[in-house]
N, C-alpha and C positions, 0 to 999 in steps of 0.2 A: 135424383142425384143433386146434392147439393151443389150452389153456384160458386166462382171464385169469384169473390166479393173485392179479391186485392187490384184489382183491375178498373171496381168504379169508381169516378172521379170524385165522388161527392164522399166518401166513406174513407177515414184513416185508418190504417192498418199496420199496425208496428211488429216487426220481429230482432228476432235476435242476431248479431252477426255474427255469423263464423270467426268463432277464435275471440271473440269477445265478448262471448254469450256475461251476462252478470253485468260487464260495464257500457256494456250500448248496445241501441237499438236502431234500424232504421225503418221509414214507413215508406206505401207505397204513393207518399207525396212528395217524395224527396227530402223529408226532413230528416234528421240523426240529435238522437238522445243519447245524456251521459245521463247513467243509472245512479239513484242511490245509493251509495256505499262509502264504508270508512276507509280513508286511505293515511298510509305508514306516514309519520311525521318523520321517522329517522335517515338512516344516510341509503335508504333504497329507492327513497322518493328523487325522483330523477332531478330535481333541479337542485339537489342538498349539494354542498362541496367539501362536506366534512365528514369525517366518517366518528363513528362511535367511540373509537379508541382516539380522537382527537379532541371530539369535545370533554372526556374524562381529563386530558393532559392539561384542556384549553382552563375548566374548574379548578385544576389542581394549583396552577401558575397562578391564578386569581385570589386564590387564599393564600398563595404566599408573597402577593405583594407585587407582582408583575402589574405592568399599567396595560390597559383599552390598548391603547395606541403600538403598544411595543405589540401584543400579541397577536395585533392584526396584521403588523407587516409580517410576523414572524409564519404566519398559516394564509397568507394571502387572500385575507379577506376583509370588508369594510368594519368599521370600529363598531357601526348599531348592530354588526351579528354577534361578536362580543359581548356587547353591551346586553341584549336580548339575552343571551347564554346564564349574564351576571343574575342578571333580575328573575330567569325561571318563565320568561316569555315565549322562548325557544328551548326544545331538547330538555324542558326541567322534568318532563317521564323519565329523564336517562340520569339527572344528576340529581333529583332527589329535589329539585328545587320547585316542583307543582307541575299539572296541566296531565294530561294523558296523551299515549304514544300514538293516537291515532284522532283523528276529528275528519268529522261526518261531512258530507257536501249532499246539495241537492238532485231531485232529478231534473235536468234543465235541457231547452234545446239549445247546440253548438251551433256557433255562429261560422259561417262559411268565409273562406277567401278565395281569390280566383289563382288557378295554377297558370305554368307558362304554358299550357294548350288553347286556356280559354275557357277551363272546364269550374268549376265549386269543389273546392275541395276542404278537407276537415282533417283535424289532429284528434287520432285516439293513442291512447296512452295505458300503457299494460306492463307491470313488472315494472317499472323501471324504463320499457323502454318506449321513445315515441316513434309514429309514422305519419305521414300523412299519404289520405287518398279520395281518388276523386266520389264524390258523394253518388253518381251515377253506376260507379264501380259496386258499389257497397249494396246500393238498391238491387242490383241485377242477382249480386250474390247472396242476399237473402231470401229472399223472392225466387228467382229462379233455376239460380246453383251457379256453377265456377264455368266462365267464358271456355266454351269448345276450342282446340286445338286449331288455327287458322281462323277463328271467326276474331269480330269485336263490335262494339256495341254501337249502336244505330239510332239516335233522333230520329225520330220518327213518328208522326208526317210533321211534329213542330222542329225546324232545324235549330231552335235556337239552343246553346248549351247548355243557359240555365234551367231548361225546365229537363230535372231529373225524375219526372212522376214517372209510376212504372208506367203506366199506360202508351207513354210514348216514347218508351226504349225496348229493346231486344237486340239478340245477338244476330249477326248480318257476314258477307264476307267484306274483302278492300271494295272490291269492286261494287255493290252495294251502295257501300256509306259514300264512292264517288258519284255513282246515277245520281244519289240523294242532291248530290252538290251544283250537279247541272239540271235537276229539276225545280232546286228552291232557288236556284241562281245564285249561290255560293261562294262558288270555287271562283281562285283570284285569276285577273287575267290582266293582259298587261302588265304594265309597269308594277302592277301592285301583285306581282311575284317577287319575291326573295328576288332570283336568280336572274331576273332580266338586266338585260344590255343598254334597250334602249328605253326611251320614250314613247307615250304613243302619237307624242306632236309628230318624232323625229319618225316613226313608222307610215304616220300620215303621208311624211315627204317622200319618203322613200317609194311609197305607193304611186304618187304622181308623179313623180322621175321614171320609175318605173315605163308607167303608162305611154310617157314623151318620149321613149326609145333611149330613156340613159342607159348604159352599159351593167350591167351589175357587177361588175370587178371593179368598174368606177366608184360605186357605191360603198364596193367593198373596201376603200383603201380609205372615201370619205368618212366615211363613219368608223372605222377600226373594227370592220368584224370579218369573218370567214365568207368567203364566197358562197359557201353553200347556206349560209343563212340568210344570203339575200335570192337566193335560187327557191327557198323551201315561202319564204313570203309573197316569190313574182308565181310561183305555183299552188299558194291558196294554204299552204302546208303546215301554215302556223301564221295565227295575226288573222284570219280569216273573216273572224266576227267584224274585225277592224277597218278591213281594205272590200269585203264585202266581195272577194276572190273567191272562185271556187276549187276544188280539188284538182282541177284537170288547169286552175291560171285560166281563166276566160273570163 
């Protein structure tokens, strides 16, 4: 029985993506290709602002004498698309003025940006319309097939985000991709949670007040928090790593 080759590190492996079979591909190195193929010059190509029946109006106005500048404000657009229109640089497949309605591009690798998770993510572009997704996403689902119902994908054993090789991704449950986080030492703690209140000077203090028999409703009024969060820190409950308390406060 033959081996699945997509798995070793040393060997590229490119497939096609789902729904984008023709225009991209991605490998089992985390990289993503745009395929060879010609794409529409006209008003389908997503970044056009003009449609068909406007650059024929835009022509017409131009052979009778209308200026650059008037028909740019008039169709709100800069005077060199215009201007490009005039000369057959742009759109001249449609007005007779040169060029063909479609031009070729290469097959190249896309260049990644990082999303707000922290992940590489990339623009594929189909029909007209664009999306962007995480490049780790894309791997799993040509490679593997479409993430199970409650699962999500798992770094693994490398935690880092960028490395989307298949070899060290699969689908996992939440709880999972958290062990992950307390085993590569990850996951934030402290201060450097979103959500915290305090400090970990001011947790420091509160630990040693603590300790000296201050009151924790005292604590609680000093520092503006809920009594019972100075209850669940003199009990080990949270802050733990911090004050070196254990579960039972000893």
């Amino acid at each position: 029985m033959a081996q699945d080759q997509s798995r070793f590190p040393g060997i590229e492996i490119w497939k096609d993506i789902p729904r984008y079979e023709g225009y991209y591909k991605v490998s089992n190195l985390g990289r993503v290709q745009s395929l060879a193929r010609d794409i529409n010059k006209g008003n389908k190509h997503p970044r056009s602002k003009l449609t068909e029946k406007q650059v024929l109006q835009i022509v017409s106005e131009i052979e009778k004498g209308v200026s650059i500048t008037e028909l740019g404000k008039r169709y709100g657009i800069g005077k060199y698309v215009i201007f490009d229109i005039k000369k057959g640089d742009s759109w001249g497949w449609l007005t007779g003025r040169g060029g063909s309605k479609y031009y070729g591009i290469k097959t190249k690798i896309l260049k990644t940006s990082i999303g707000s998770g922290g992940y590489p993510n990339v623009t594929l572009c189909k029909d007209g319309t664009i999306r962007w997704f995480n490049v780790h996403s894309l791997v799993m689902l040509a490679f593997i097939g479409p993430c199970p119902k409650g699962l999500e994908i798992r770094h693994y054993p490398d935690p880092e985000k960028s490395n989307c090789r298949l070899d060290n991704l699969s689908y996992g449950t939440h709880l999972e991709n958290e062990a992950d986080k307390d085993e590569h030492g990850t996951r934030p703690k402290g201060e450097l949670v979103g959500t915290s209140v305090l400090t970990n000077t001011v947790i420091r203090e509160i630990d040693r007040l603590l300790r000296m028999g201050v009151a924790g409703r005292d604590l609680a009024k000093r520092y503006k928090v809920h009594d019972s969060y100075i209850s669940r820190i003199k009990l080990g409950l949270t802050w733990r790593w911090l004050t070196g308390r254990s579960y039972h406060g000893r």
